[in-house]
N, C-alpha and C positions, 0 to 999 in steps of 0.2 A: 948261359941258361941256368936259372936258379932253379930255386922250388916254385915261387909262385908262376914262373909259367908252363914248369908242369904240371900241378894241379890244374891251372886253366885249360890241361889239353886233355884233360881225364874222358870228357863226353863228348870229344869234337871229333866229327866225322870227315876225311875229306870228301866230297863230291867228285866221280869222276865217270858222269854219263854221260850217254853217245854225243848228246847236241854239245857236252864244252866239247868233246872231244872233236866234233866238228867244227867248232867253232876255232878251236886252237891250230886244227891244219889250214885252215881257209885266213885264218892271219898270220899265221908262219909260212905259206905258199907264196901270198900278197906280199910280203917282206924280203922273199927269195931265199928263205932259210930251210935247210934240209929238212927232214923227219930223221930222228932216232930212236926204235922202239926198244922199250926195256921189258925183256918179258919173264915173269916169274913164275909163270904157269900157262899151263895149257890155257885156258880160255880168255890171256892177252894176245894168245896165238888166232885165237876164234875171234876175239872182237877186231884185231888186225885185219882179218880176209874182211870180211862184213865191212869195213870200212874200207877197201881197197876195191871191193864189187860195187859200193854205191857210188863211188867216184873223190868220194872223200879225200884218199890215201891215195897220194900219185906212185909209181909206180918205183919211184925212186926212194928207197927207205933203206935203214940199216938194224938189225935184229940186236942187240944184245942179250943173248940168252944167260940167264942166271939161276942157275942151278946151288941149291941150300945141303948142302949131306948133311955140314955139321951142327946142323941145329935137334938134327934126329938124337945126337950120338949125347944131346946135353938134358 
């Protein structure tokens, strides 16, 4: 990774709303691949359920919770 591809990443947003998100379990399901959630915050926790109540998110999932302290302390 040099310079010039991090200048090209200066304004780039990933995208990560419901429909990929649906999208990515219903091809990962189809494939017979687990789900692994990586949560960094309360409201991966919120879109998690939301996705597991509309049928999206089978039942079968693994949380990785990732908690940051030392980024306060810098």
């Amino acid at each position: 990774m040099g310079k010039p591809y991090l200048e090209g990443t200066r304004d780039f947003m990933f995208k990560n709303a419901f429909t990929d998100l649906e999208y990515f379990c219903k091809v990962m399901y189809g494939n017979g691949i687990k789900s692994e959630l990586e949560c960094y915050n309360v409201s991966h926790l919120y879109n998690a359920y939301c996705l597991l109540n509309n049928g999206v998110l089978n039942l079968y999932y693994i949380y990785s919770l990732l908690w940051v302290f030392l980024m306060e302390l810098t």
